[in-house]
C-alpha positions in Angstrom: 117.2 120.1 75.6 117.0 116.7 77.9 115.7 116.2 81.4 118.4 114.3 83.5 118.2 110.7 82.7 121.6 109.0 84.1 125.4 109.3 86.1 126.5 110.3 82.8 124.0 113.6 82.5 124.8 114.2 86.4 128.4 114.1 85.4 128.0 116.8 82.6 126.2 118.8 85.2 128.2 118.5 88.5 131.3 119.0 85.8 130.1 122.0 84.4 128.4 123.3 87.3 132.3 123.3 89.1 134.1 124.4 86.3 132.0 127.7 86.8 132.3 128.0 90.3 136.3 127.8 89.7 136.1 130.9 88.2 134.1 132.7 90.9 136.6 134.9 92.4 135.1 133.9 95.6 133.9 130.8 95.3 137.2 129.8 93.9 138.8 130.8 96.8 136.6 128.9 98.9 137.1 125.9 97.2 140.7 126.4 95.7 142.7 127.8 98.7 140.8 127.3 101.5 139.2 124.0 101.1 141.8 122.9 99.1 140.0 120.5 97.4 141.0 117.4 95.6 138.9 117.7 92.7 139.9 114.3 91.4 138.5 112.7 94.6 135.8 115.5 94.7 133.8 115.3 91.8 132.6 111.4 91.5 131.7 112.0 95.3 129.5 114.7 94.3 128.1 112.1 91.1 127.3 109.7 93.8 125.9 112.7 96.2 122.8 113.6 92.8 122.7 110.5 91.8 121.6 109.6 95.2 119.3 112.7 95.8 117.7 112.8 91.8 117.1 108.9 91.7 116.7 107.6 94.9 119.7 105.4 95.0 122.1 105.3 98.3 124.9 105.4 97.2 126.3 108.5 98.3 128.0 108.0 101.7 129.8 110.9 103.6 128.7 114.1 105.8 128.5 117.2 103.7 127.2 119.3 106.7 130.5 118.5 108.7 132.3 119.0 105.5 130.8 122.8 105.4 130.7 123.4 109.3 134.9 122.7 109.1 135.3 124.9 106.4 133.3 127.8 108.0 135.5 127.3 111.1 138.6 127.7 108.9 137.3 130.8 106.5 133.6 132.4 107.5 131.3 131.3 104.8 128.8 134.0 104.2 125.2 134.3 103.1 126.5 135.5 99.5 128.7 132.8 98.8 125.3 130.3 99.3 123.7 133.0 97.0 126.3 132.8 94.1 126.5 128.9 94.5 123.3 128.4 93.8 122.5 131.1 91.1 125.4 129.3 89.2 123.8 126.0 89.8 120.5 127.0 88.5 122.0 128.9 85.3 124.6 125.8 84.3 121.6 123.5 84.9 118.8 125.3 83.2 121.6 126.3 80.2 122.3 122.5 79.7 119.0 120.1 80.8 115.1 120.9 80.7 112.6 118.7 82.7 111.0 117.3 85.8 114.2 115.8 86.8 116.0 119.4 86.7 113.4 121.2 88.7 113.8 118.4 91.4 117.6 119.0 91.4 116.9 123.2 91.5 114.2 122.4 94.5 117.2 120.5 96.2 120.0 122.8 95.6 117.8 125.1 97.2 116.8 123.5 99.9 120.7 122.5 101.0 122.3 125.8 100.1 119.3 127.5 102.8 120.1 124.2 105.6 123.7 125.0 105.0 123.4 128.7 104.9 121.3 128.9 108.0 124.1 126.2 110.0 126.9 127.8 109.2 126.5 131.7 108.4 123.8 132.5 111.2 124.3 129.1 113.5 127.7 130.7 114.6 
């Protein structure tokens, strides 16, 4: 297997790393019903969100924390859904890419599903 090396390895993973949260009963409701998210729009947002964190280029623009507070409002996020998002994004990643560049993203994903978690679930 390959470290992470371009957009084009980022979209493989932010691609497959969704396509398994879609069938997490309740991750999929999350995003699915409540959320109801525009996948089209979604997913090259979410390119320019790793590509920006992995490789140090700004060009990711948006506010995922509002993003997350709004949908807590709407539907109470809880600390299991941080914990299944990110044991699904460690398993697609580590099932797909090996290297420095994956341990960076794993270390991030970490770090924002914790931020998030601690925001949203016990900031209310």
């Amino acid at each position: 297997m390959k470290d992470i090396e371009n957009r084009d390895d980022i979209a493989v993973m932010v691609n497959t790393f969704y396509d398994e949260v879609r069938k997490n009963e309740r991750l999929s409701f999350l995003f699915d019903e409540t959320a109801q998210v525009d996948w089209v729009t979604h997913l090259p947002k979410m390119y320019d969100f790793w590509e920006s964190i992995l490789f140090d280029k700004a060009i990711f623009s948006g506010n995922p924390m509002g993003k997350h507070m709004h949908l807590h409002s709407i539907q109470k996020l809880k600390a299991e859904d941080f914990d299944i998002w990110l044991n699904i994004f460690k398993t697609n990643i580590d099932s797909r890419f090996k290297g420095a560049v994956v341990e960076k993203a794993k270390q991030r994903a970490e770090s924002i599903a914790t931020i998030t978690k601690i925001k949203t679930v016990y900031g209310s």
